[in-house]
C-alpha positions in Angstrom: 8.5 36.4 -2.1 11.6 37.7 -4.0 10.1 36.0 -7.3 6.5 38.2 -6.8 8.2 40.9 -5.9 9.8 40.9 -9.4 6.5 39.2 -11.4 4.6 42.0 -9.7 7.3 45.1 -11.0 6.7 46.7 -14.4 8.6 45.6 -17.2 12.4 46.9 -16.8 10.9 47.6 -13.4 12.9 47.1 -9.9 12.8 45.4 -6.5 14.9 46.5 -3.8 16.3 44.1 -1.1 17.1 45.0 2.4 18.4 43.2 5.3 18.0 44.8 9.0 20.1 43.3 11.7 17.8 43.4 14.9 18.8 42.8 18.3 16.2 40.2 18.6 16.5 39.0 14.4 16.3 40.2 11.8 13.7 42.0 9.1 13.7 41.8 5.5 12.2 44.3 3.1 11.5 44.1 -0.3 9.9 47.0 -2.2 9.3 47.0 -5.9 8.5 49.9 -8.1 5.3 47.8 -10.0 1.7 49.2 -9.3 0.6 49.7 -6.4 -2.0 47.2 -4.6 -5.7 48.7 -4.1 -7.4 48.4 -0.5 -9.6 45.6 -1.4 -6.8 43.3 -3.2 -4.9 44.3 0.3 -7.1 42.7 2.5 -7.3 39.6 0.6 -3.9 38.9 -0.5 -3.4 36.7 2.9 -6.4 34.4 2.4 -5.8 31.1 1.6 -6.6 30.6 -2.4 -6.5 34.5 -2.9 -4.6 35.2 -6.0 -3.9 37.8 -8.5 -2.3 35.8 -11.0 -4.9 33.9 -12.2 -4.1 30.6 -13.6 -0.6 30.9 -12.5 -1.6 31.3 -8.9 -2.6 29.0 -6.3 -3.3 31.4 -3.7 -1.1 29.7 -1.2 2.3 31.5 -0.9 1.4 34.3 1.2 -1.3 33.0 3.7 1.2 30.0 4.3 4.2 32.1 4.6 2.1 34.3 7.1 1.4 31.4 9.0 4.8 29.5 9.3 6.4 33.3 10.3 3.1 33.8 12.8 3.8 30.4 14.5 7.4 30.9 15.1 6.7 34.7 16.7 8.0 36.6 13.2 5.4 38.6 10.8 4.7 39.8 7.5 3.6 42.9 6.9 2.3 45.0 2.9 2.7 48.6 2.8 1.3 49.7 -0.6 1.3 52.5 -2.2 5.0 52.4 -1.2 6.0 55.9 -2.9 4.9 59.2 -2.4 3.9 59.0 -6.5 1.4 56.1 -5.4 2.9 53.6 -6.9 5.2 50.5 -5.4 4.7 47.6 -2.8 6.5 47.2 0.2 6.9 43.9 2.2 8.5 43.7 5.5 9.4 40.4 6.7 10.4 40.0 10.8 12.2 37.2 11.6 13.1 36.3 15.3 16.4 35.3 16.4 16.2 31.5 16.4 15.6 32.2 12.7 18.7 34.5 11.7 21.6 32.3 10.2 24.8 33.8 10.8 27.4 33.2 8.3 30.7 32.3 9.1 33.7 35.0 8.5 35.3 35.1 5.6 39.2 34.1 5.6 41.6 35.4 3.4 
């Protein structure tokens, strides 16, 4: 998801990654600054063989990763526009707890 967030950002563009600690998991959102996705690309972009890439795309990615999260209780979520200037694309990934790895503490 990381990797299309970037492909789908302008050139020089950005994608911004954030981590949510929730009591019951976690969320991860990525947003990228690239053009927003109209409402008719929106509600295709989970079927399976869907794709916007054309020959680089199999269409697969999105409606699989929504189905691995659905089964296990997480979700993915697109919010696009994601700015108030109408551009961007906002993915929010929920993960429940039996998901969230915690990593050990660092020692000195």
């Amino acid at each position: 998801m990381i990797t299309n967030a970037y492909e789908a950002a302008d050139p020089g563009g950005s994608v911004r990654v954030e981590l949510i600690k929730l009591g019951d998991g976690a969320r991860v959102i990525l947003t990228n600054s690239g053009p927003a996705i109209d409402e008719q690309t929106q509600q295709n972009l989970f079927q399976p063989f869907f794709s916007t890439k054309g020959e680089r795309g199999t269409g697969l990615g999105l409606w699989v990763s929504r189905g691995i999260l659905s089964k296990h209780g997480g979700r993915i979520e697109l919010e696009s526009p994601a700015f108030p200037d109408g551009t961007g694309v906002k993915v929010t990934v929920t993960l429940p707890r039996k998901f969230v790895v915690h990593a050990p503490a660092e020692t000195a």
